[in-house]
N, C-alpha and C positions, 0 to 999 in steps of 0.2 A: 207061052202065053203069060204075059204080065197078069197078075193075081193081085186088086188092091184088098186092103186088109181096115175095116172102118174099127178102129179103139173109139170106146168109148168112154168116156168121163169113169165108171168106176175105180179102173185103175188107179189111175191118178189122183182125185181127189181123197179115194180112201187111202191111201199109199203114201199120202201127205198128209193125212190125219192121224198117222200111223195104227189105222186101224187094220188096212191089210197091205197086200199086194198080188191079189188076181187083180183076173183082167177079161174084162167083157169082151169077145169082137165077133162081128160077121165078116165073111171072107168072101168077097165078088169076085165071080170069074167077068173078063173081061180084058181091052184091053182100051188104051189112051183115054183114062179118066184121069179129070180133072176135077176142081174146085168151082163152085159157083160163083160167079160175078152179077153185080148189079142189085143185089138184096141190100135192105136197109133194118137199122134194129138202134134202138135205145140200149146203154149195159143198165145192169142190173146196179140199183145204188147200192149206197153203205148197210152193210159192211162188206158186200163183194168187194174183193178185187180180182183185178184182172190177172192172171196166170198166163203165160206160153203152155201150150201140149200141142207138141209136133201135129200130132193126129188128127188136132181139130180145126178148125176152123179159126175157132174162138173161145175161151173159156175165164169162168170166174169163181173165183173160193170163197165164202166165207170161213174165216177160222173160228169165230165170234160159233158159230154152231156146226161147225164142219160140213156144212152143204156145200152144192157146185149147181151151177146153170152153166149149161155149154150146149154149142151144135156144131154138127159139122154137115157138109154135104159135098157130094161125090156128082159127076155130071158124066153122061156118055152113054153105055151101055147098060142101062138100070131099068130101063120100059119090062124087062120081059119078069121084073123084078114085082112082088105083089106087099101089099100090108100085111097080110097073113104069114108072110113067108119071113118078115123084117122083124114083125113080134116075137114070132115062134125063136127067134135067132135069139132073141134079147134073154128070155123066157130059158132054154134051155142053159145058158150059160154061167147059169145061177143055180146053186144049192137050195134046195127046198123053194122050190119058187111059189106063189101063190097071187093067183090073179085079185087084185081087186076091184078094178075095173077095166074093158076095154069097149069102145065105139068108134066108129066110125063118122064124121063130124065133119059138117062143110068149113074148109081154111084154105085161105089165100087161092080162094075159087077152084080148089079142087077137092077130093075128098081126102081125108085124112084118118088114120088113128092116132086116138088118144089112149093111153095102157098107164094105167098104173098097180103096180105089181110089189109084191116084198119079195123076198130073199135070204138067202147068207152068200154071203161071197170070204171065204176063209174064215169062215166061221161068226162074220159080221155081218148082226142081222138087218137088213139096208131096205130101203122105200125106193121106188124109183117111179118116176111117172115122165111120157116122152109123148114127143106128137111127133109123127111120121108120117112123111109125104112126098109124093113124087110128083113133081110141077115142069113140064117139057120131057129134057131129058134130062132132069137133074133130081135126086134122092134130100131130102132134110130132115138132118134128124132135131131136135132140141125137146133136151133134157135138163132134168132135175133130179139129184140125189141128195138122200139124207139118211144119215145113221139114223138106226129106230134105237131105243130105251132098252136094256136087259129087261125088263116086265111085259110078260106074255098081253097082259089086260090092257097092257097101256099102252102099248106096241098098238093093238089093234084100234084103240080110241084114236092113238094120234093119225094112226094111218089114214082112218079111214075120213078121217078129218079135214077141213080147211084148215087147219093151225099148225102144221108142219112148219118148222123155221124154212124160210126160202120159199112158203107156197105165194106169197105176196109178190114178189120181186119175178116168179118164174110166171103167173100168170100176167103181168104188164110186158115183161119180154115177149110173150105169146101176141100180145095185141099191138104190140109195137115191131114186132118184125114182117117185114113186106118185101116178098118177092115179085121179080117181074112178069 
């Protein structure tokens, strides 16, 4: 049985920041999954730029703050697949995880979560915030990571914050991406 394996952006962009190199991934059993077709999306402006990562979709770095916006989506076998179950995956594969928010949120006419959660992933202490959703039969993830600050106080200020570098550009992406 083919086993897809969804990476996601952590890797990579902190790995290029050379901040670390884990690696997030959930692993779908499954077999003949593909990529979505037929979605539309605005990139994210300056300073993203646009990156290759095999694993996604799509992806964008800023260096200017070391954040990443990226999505990927998986098509096929995913129905039996839940938002609780896609969290949980993100959630455990981080060091010291700690919820900051999660809900469930009507987008692109179906229901979604939104999770935004801290972390360490090799020791770097990371923000991440992602909307998850499953539209037909096809899984989307798109995310946002950003290193958080050595300061425990500040950590939690920025986090909890709209003012994270990249919250500006990941929330237009959000309302500029359109599935069919």
């Amino acid at each position: 049985m083919k086993t897809a394996s969804l990476i996601f952006s952590l890797n990579f962009f902190l790995g290029l920041s050379g901040l670390t190199s884990g690696c997030v991934s959930i692993h779908l059993g499954g077999q003949n999954l593909h990529r979505a077709t037929g979605f539309s999306f605005t990139p994210p402006s300056e300073p993203f730029k646009a990156v290759h990562v095999e694993d996604l979709d799509q992806a964008w770095y800023s260096p200017e703050d070391k954040t990443s916006i990226s999505f990927l989506t998986e098509c096929g076998d995913v129905r039996r697949l839940n938002l609780d179950q896609l969290e949980q995956g993100l959630l455990r594969s981080l060091e010291q995880p700690r919820v900051l928010a999660s809900s469930n949120v009507p987008y692109q006419g179906v229901t979604a979560r939104h999770s935004q959660f801290t972390g360490q992933l090799d020791g770097q202490d990371t923000y991440y915030q992602a909307r998850i959703f499953i539209k037909g039969d096809c899984l989307y993830l798109i995310s946002h990571v950003a290193p958080l600050p050595a300061t425990p106080k500040k950590q939690e200020r920025q986090a909890a914050s709209t003012h994270l570098p990249g919250h500006t550009q990941y929330e237009k992406f959000l309302e500029d991406f359109v599935v069919p």
